[in-house]
matplotlib code that plots the C-alpha trace (Angstrom):
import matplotlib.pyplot as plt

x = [80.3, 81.8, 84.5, 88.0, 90.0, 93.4, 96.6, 98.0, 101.8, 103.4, 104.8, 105.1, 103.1, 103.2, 101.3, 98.2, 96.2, 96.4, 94.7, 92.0, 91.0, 90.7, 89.2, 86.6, 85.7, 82.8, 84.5, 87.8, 88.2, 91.5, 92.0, 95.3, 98.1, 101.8, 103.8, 107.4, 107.9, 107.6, 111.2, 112.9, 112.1, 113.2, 115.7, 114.6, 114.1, 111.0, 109.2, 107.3, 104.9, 104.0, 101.7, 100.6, 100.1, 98.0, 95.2, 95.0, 94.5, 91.9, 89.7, 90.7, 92.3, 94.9, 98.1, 101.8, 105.0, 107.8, 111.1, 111.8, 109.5, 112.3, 112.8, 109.6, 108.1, 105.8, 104.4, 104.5, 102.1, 99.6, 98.9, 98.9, 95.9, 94.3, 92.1, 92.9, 93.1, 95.9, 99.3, 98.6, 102.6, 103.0, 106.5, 107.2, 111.0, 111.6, 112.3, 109.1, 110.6, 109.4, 107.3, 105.2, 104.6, 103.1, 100.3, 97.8, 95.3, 95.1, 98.8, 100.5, 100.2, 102.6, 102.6, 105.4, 105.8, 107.9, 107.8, 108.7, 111.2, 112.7, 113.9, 113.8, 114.4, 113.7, 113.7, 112.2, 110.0, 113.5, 115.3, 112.9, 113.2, 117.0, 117.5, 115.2, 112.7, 109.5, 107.5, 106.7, 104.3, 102.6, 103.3, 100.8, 102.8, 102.8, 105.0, 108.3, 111.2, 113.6, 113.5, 110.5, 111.0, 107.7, 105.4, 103.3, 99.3, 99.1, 100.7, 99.7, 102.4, 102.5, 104.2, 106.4, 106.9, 110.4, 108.6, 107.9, 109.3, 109.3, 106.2, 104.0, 105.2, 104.3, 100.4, 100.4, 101.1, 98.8, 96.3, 96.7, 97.4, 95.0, 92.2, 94.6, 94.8, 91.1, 90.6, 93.7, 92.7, 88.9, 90.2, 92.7, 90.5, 88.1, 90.4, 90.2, 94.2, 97.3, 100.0, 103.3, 106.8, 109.5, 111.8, 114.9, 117.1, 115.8, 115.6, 117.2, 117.9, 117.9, 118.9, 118.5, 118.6, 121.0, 121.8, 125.3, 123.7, 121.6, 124.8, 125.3, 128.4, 128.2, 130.2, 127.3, 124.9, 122.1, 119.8, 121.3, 121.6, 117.4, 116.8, 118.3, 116.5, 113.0, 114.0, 115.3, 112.5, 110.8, 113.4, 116.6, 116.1, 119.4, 122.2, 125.2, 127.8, 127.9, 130.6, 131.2, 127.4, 124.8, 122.3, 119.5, 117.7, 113.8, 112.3, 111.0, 114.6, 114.8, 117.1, 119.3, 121.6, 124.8, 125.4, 127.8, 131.1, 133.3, 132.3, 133.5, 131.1, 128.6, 129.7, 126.7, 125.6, 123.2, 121.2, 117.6, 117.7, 120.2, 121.7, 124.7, 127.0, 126.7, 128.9, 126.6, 124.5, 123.0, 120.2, 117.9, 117.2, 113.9, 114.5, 116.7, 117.3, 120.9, 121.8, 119.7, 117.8, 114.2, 113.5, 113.5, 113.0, 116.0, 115.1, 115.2, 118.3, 119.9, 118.9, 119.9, 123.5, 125.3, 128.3, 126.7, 127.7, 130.5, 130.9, 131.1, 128.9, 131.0]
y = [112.4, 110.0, 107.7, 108.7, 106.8, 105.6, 103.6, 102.3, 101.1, 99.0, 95.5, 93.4, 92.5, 95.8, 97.2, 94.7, 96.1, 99.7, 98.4, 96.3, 99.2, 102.2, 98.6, 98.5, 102.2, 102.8, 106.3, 104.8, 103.0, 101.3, 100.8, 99.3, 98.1, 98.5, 96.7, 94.8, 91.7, 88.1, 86.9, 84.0, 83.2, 80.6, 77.9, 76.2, 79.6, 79.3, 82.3, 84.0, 86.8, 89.7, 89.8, 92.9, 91.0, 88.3, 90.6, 92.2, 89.3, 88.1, 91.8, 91.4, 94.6, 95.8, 95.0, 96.1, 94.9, 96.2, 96.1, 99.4, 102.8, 105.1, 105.2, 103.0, 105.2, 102.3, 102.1, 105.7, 105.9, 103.9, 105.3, 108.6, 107.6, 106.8, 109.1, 108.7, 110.9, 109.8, 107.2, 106.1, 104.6, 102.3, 100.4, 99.9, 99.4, 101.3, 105.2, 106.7, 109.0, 112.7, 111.7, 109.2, 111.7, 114.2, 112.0, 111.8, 114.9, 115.1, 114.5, 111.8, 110.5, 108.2, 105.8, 106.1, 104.1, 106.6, 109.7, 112.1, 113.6, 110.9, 107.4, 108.3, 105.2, 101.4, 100.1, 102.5, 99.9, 97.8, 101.1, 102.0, 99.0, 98.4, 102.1, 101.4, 104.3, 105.0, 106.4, 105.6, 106.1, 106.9, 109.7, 110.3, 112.5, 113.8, 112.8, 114.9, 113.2, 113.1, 109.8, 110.4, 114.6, 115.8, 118.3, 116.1, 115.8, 113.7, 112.0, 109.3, 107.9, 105.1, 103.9, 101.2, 98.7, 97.4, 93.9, 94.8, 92.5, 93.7, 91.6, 92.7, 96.5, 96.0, 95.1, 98.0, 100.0, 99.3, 99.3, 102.5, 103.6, 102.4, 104.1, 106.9, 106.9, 106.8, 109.6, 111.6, 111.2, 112.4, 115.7, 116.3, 116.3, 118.0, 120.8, 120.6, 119.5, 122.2, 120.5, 120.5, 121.2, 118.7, 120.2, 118.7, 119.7, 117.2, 114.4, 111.2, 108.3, 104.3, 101.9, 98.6, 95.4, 92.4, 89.1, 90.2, 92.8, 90.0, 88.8, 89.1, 90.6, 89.3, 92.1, 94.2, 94.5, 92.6, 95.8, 96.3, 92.3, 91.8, 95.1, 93.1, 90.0, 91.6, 94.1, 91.3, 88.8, 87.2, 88.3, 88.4, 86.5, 87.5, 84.9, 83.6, 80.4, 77.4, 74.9, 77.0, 76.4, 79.2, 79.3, 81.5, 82.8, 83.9, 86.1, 86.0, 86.4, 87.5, 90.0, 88.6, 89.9, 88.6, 84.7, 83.5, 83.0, 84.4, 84.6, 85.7, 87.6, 84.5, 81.9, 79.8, 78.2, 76.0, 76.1, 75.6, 77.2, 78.5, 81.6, 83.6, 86.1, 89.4, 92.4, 93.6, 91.4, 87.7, 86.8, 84.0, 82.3, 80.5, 79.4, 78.3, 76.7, 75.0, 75.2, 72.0, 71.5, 72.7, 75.2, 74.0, 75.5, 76.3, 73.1, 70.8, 72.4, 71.3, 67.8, 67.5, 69.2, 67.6, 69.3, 72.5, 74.4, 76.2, 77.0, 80.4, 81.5, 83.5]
z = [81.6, 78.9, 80.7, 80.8, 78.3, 79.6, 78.1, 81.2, 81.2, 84.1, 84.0, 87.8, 90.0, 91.7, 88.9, 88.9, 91.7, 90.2, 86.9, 88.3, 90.4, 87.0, 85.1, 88.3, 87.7, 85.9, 85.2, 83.3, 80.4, 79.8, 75.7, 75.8, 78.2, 77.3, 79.1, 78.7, 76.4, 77.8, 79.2, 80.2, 83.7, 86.4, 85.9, 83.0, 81.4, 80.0, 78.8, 81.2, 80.5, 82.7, 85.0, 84.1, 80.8, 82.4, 83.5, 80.0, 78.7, 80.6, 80.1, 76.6, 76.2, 73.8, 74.6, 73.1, 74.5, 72.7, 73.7, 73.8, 72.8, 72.2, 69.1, 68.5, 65.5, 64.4, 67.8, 67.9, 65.1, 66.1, 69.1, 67.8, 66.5, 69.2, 71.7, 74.9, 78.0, 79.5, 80.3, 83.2, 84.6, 87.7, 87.8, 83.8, 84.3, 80.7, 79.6, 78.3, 76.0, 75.5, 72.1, 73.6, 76.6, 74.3, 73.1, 76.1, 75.9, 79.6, 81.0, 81.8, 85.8, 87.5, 91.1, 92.7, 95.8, 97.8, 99.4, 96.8, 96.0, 98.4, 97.0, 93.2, 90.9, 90.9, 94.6, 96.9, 98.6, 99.3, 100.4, 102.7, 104.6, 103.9, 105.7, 108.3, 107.7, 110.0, 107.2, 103.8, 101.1, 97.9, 95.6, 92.7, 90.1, 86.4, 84.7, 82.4, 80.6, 84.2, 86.3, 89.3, 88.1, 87.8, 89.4, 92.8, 92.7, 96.0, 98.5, 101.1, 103.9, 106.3, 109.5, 108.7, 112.3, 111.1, 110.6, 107.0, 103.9, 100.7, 99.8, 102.2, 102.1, 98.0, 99.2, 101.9, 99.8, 96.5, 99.3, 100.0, 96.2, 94.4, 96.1, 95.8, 92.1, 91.5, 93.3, 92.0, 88.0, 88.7, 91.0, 89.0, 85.8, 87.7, 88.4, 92.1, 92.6, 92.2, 90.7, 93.4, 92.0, 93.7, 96.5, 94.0, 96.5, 98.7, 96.3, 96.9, 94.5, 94.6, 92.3, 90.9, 93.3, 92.0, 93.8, 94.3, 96.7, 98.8, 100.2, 104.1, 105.7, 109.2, 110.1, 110.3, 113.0, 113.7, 112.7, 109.6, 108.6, 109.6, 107.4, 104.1, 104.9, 105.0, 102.0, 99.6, 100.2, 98.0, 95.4, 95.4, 98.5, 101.4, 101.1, 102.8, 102.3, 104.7, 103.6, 100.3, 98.9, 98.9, 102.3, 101.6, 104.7, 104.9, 107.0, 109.8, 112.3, 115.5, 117.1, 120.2, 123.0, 122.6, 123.6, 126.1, 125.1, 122.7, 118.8, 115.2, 113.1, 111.0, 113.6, 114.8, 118.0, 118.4, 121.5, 120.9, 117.9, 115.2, 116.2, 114.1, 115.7, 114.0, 113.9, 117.5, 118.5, 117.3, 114.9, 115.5, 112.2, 111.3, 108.1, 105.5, 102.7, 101.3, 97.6, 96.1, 99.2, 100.1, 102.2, 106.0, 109.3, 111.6, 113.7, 111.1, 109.4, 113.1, 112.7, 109.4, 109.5, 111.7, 113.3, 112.5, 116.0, 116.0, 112.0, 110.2, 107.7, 105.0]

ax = plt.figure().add_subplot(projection="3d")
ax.plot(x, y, z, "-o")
ax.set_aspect("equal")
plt.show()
């Protein structure tokens, strides 16, 4: 049997593992990559591409990166002429309009890093963890014009402990995906997988993370505060104020019962470690990092703060 030919479309870091593992597959061939344009990135803003991009590069595969495809009739048109099987789509960030869905012979087939129709949109790995779920997964779907809409091939799930960051949730779960995917496209081609329509009634939806977001209200609990560190790290990264300037804190924290004494929601104490007063309960911090400073541990933040006890974190 020839290879399948595939056009695969995605654009973070997310992404990456499920196109090494169809370029590892003797039955796949990817013949082009579409994926977002290079941006600015970091604080000097220099353009950034990819890292979808990156690995295309390197097989020295066809890549487009346009800034939009609806409406894209000159991308349109070149790949209409171009034989191919199917889009393969795992976290491209942009609409895949109805025109470019009709071009793949075989259908188009999406990751989805939920439980579908559960946590539809762009952050279900962060609203997992942000909502404190026990179970997650992978949902390998076709795709149709509506946002994570279409009819389910598979499904895989997990049990999430509570200690998960978004970081190391992303690499559970391309773990379990990729393999996933593989095995999807060939049953599916092979006619041994049903296609599921969505319970829509059941569906859920999540949206877009900003930095606004990552800000702590100490008025929550110390459940709910923990949950926002681990869902916002590495990016946007959880955040509070401390003499007016941004204090970003990292996961790992620690859940504590309430410390002696009487306490406003963000104060600290400082008793062999760093410990703020939440909403119910106390989280032990382990490390920070000040606006302009580098990121420290809680011990050394002590040392280096002085009169630190006994101030509220806003």
């Amino acid at each position: 049997m020839k290879p399948l030919k595939i056009i695969f479309v995605g654009t973070p870091e997310f992404a990456v593992p499920y196109l090494r593992g169809l370029l590892a597959d003797a039955d796949f061939e990817v013949i082009g990559v579409i994926t977002q344009p290079d941006r600015p990135s970091g604080r000097k803003q220099e353009f950034t591409s990819p890292p979808v991009k990156f690995l295309a590069v390197e097989k020295k595969l066809n890549i487009w990166q346009p800034e939009r495809l609806r409406g894209n009739q000159e991308l349109l048109e070149e790949i209409k002429k171009i034989d191919f099987d199917y889009l393969v789509v795992t976290a491209y960030g942009l609409i895949i309009p109805a025109e470019f869905l009709a071009l793949a012979k075989s259908g188009n087939i999406n990751v989805h890093p939920s439980l579908l129709p559960k946590y539809r949109g762009a952050s279900p790995i962060q609203s997992a963890i942000l909502n404190g779920e026990t179970e997650t997964g992978v949902t390998i779907m076709l795709m149709d014009e509506k946002m994570d809409h279409g009819a389910i091939l598979t499904q895989k799930s997990i049990i999430l402990t509570g200690e998960e960051t978004n970081e190391s949730l992303h690499f559970q779960l391309a773990e379990l995906g990729v393999p996933l995917l593989v095995e999807t496209i060939k049953d599916f081609t092979a006619g041994k997988i049903k296609p599921q329509k969505q319970d829509h009634e059941m569906a859920t939806f999540c949206t877009t993370i900003d930095k606004e977001q990552a800000q702590i209200d100490w008025n929550k609990t110390a459940e709910e505060i923990k949950r926002k560190i681990y869902a916002f790290y590495p990016w946007p990264v959880a955040w509070t104020t401390l003499g007016g300037l941004r204090l970003k804190i990292f996961p790992p924290v620690a859940i504590i019962a309430n410390v002696m004494g009487s306490s406003e929601p963000g104060q600290i104490k400082v008793d062999g470690g760093l410990a703020v007063c939440c909403g119910e309960r106390w989280l032990e911090l382990k490390q920070l990092q000040l606006a302009g400073k580098k990121a420290m541990s809680a011990s050394d933040f002590v040392r280096g703060y002085a009169g630190l006890a006994g101030q509220v974190l806003k």
